[in-house]
N, C-alpha and C positions, 0 to 999 in steps of 0.2 A: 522512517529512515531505513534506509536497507545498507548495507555491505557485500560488496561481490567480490572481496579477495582482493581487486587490486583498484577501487575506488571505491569509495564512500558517497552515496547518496542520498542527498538531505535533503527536505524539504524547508521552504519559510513562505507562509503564506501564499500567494499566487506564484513560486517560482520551484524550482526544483536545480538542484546544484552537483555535478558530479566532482570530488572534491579527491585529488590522488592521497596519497596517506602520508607522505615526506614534504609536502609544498602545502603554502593557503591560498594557492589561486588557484580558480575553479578551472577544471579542463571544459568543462560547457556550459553553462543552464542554459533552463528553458523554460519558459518560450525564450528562443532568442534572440540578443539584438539586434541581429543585421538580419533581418527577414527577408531583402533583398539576395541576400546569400545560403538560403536557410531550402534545403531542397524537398518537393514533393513527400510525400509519404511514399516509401517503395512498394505499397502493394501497390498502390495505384499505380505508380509506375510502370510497376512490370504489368498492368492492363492496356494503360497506354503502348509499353512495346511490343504489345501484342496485335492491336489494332494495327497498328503499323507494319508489322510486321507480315499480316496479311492484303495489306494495298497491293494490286496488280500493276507496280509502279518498276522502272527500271533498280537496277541494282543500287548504281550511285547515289540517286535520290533518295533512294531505302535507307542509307544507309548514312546522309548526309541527316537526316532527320531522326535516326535514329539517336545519332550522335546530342541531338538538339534535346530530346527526350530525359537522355542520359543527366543532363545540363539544367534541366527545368526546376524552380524555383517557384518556389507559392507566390512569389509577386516582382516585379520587376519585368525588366526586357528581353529576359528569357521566355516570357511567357509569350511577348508577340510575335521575338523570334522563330517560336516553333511553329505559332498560328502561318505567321508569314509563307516558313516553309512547306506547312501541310496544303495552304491554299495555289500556292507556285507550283505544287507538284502533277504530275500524270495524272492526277488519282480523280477518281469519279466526281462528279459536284457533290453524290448521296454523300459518300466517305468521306470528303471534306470535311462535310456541314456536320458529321458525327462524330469526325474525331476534332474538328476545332470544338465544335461542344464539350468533347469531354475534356479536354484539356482544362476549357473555363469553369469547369464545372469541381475539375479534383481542384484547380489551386484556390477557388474561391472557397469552398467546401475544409480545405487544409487552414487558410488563413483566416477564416470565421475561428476555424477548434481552439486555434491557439492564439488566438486574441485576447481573451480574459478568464481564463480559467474558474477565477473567483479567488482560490482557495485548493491547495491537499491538505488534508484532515487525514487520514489513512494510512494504512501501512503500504510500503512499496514494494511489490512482487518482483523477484529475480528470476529469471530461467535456469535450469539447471546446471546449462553451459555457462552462466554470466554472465552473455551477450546480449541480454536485452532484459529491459526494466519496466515494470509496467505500474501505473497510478492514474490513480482517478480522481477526479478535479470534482469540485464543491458543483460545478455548472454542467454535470450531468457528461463531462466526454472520459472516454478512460482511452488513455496513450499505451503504445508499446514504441518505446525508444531503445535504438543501438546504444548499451551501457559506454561504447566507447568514443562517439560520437555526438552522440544526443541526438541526429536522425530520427523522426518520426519511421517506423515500419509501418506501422496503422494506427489509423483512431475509430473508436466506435462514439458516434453519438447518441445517447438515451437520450428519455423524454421525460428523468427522471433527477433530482436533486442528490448528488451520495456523499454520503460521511464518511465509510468504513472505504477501506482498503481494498488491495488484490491476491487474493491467494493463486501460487501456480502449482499444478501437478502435472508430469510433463507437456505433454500437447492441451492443453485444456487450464485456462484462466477461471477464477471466480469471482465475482463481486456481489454486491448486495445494493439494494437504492432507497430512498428516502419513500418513494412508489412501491414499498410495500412486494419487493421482487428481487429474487436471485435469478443474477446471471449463470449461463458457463458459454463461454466464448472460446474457437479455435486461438491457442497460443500465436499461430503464425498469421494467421491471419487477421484474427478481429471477428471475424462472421459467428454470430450466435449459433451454438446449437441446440440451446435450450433455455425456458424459462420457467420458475416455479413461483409462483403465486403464494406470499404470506399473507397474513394477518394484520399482522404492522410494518411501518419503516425499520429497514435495517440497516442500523447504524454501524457495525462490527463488522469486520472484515472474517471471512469464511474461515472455520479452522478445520482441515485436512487430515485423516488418517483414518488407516486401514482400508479405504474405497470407500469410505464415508465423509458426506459434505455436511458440517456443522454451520447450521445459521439462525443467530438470534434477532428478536426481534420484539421494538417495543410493546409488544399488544402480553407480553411477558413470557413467551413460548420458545423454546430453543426444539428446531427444526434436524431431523435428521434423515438426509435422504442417498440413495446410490446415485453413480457417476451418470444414469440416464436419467435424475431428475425425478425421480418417483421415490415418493415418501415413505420412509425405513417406520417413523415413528415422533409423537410430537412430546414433546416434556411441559406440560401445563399449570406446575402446581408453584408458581411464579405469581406474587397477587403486583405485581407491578413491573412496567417494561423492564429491558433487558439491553442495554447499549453496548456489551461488552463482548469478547468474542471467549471459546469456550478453550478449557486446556484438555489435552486427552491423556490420563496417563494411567495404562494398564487394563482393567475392565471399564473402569468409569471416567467419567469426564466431569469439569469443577466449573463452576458458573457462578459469579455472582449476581444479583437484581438489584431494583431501586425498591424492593420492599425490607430493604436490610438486609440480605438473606445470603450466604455463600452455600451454594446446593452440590451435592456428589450425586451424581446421575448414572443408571447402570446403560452401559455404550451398548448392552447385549437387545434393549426393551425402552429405553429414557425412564424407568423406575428409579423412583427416589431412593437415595441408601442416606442418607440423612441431610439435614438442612442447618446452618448455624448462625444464629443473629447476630449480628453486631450494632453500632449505634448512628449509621447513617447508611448512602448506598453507598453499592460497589459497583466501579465503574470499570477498572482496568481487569484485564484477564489477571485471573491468578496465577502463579507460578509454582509447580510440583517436583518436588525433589526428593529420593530417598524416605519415602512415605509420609512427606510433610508437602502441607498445602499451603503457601505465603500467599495472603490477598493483601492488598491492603485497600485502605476504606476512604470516605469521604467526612469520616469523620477523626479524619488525620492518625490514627492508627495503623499498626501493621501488623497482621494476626497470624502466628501458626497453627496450623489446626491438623489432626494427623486425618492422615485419608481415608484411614476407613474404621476411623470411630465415630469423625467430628467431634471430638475435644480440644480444648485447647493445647498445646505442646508447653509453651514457655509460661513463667510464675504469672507473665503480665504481658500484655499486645504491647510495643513498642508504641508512645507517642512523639507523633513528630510536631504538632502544635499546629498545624496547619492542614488542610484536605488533601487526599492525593487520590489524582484521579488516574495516573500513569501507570504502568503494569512496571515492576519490577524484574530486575534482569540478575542473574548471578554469576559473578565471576569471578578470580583474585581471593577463591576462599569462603567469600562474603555473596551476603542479599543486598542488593545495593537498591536502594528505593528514593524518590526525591520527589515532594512537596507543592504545593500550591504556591508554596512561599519562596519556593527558587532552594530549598537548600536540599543537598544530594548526602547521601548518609550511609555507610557500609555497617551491618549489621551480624553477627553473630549469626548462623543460623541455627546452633541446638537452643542458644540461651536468650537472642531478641537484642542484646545489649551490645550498644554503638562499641566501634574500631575506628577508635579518635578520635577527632571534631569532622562534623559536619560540612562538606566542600557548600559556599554560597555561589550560586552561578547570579545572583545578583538582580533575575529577573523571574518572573512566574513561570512555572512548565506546569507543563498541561501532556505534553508527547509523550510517548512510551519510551522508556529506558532501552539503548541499544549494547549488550554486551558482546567483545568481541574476544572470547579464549585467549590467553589463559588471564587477562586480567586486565583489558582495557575498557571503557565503557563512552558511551556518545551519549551528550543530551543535548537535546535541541530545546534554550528556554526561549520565552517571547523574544526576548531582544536577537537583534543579526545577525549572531555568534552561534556556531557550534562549536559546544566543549567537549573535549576530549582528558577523562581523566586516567588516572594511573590505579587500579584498586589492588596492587601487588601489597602492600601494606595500608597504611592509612591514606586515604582519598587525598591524591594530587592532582593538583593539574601538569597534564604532558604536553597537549597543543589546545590551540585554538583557532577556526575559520572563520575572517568575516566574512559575510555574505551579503554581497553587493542589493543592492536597494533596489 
């Protein structure tokens, strides 16, 4: 789920929801309904009016077609429309037969992408202007949508299964795929500029800082490379995968594995500054605050541990009675963390100990906890609903979205 100030966008299984913050009906999803009405991806477009734009055709025609371009839709009678008029026109038979191909070829190509996604599993990338949203689909395509529209701008399609997320640093997108491979794709575009080759699937979505690309990966190795994709240095000492993405704060950076393990890593070398066991894995990124490091585990606990001792901080890990695989978010004060078992919890952070009763959202959550200053929080559990509570004192509910089926 992401936040860009003045929508909320959530995912639920194959669909993605842009949801304003006063209202519970959705300004777009997507894929959308009326696909008949649902237009082109703009890059393609603006190739199309560029083809066009070069035809040695009179003005009007140029320009009656341009219009039709402007109007093109991934299916429907826009699309014969424009064939129609590329073939009526001046223009060469070569140029025709090139530009009616491409026509058939973006909206067939656009409405293959967005036919079945599968599945977002991942974190949703924002641009830094907020105009555009980027996610990547279980079936291997990663979208850049107009955050105010839902507009496709581009889609890239891999040959690749992905789990994790999108990370954006300005011009330059990140992903990671089930194929054992880091992207870095132009923001604007979609066109690859580079690809790094792991070990294992990566399931975590990139985490970003300093001009450093962090990417984990189940073969249990967290990858650290510069913006050209050439490798800083690899952190190894992981005896089992690594599904989680990494937090970065100060010299080092905090990682947990499925060999139990929450690791401090030095950001300077991937040298280990210590490692701390707990009683099952960790799945979600941990959260670091004020020289404290909150993971929490799969074996329903939630542990602080200070950052550069690895001991533990509080008399006792917080049980929540259930796994939690969701990365915890803070806000309103509180660590606010929620459960395999659907219940959302605000927590103490010097001392570990609950701030009231437990909010039940009633269904499993699996998603990462989204907080949004100074004290609202989004969870997105299995059922249709996003919740939105209040963490200003004890855990309320403020609103709720359904999200259409």
């Amino acid at each position: 789920m992401a936040n860009n100030q003045q929508l909320v966008i959530a995912a639920r299984k194959a669909k993605l929801y842009a949801l304003p913050p006063s209202v519970t009906t959705a300004t777009w999803q997507f894929p959308p309904v009326d696909k008949n009405s649902y237009p082109v991806d703009s890059v393609s477009a603006a190739k199309l009016a560029a083809m066009v734009d070069a035809l040695s055709i009179g003005a009007d025609q140029k320009s009656s077609i341009q219009t039709k371009v402007k109007n093109l839709n991934i299916q429907g009678p826009s699309v014969s429309d424009l064939n129609n008029a590329i073939n009526g026109s001046a223009a060469s038979p070569d140029n025709k037969t090139k530009l009616t191909t491409a026509v058939d070829q973006i909206t067939q190509a656009d409405k293959t992408a967005i036919a079945s996604p599968q599945a977002f599993y991942g974190d949703i990338g924002v641009s830094s202007d907020s105009k555009t949203v980027y996610a990547a689909a279980f079936r291997g395509y990663v979208y850049a949508l107009e955050s105010a529209t839902g507009r496709l701008v581009w889609v890239q399609k891999l040959n690749d299964q992905m789990v994790g997320g999108v990370a954006v640093d300005g011009s330059t997108v990140y992903y990671g795929s089930k194929g054992k491979r880091l992207y870095a794709a132009d923001a604007t575009t979609g066109a690859i500029k580079w690809t790094f080759a792991a070990a294992g699937e990566i399931w975590s979505t990139p985490t970003i800082a300093a001009g450093t690309i962090y990417a984990t990966s189940l073969d249990g190795t967290v990858y650290a490379l510069d913006t050209a994709g050439k490798q800083r240095w690899t952190f190894k000492n992981a005896n089992a995968g690594i599904a989680g993405a990494v937090t970065v704060a100060g010299d080092a950076l905090y990682v947990g594995a499925f060999d139990n393990r929450l690791y401090s890593v030095k950001v300077s070398d991937g040298t280990e500054n210590w490692a701390f066991v707990a009683g099952n894995w960790f799945w979600g990124a941990p959260r670091v605050q004020d020289g404290v490091v909150y993971a929490a585990n799969l074996d329903g606990k939630v542990y602080a541990v200070d950052a550069s001792k690895g001991s533990l901080r509080w008399a006792r890990p917080f049980d929540s009675g259930s796994p939690i695989r969701s990365s915890p978010t803070m806000v309103g004060g509180g660590l606010i963390v929620a459960n395999k078992a659907g219940k959302v919890y605000k927590l103490e952070p010097a001392t570990g100990r609950p701030v009231g009763s437990a909010y039940n959202a009633g269904s499993t959550i699996y998603a990462n906890l989204t907080g949004m200053p100074p004290d609202t929080v989004y969870v997105s559990p299995q059922s249709p609903t996003l919740i939105v509570l209040n963490a200003s004192g004890n855990l309320t509910l403020a609103s709720s979205y359904p999200l259409a089926q």
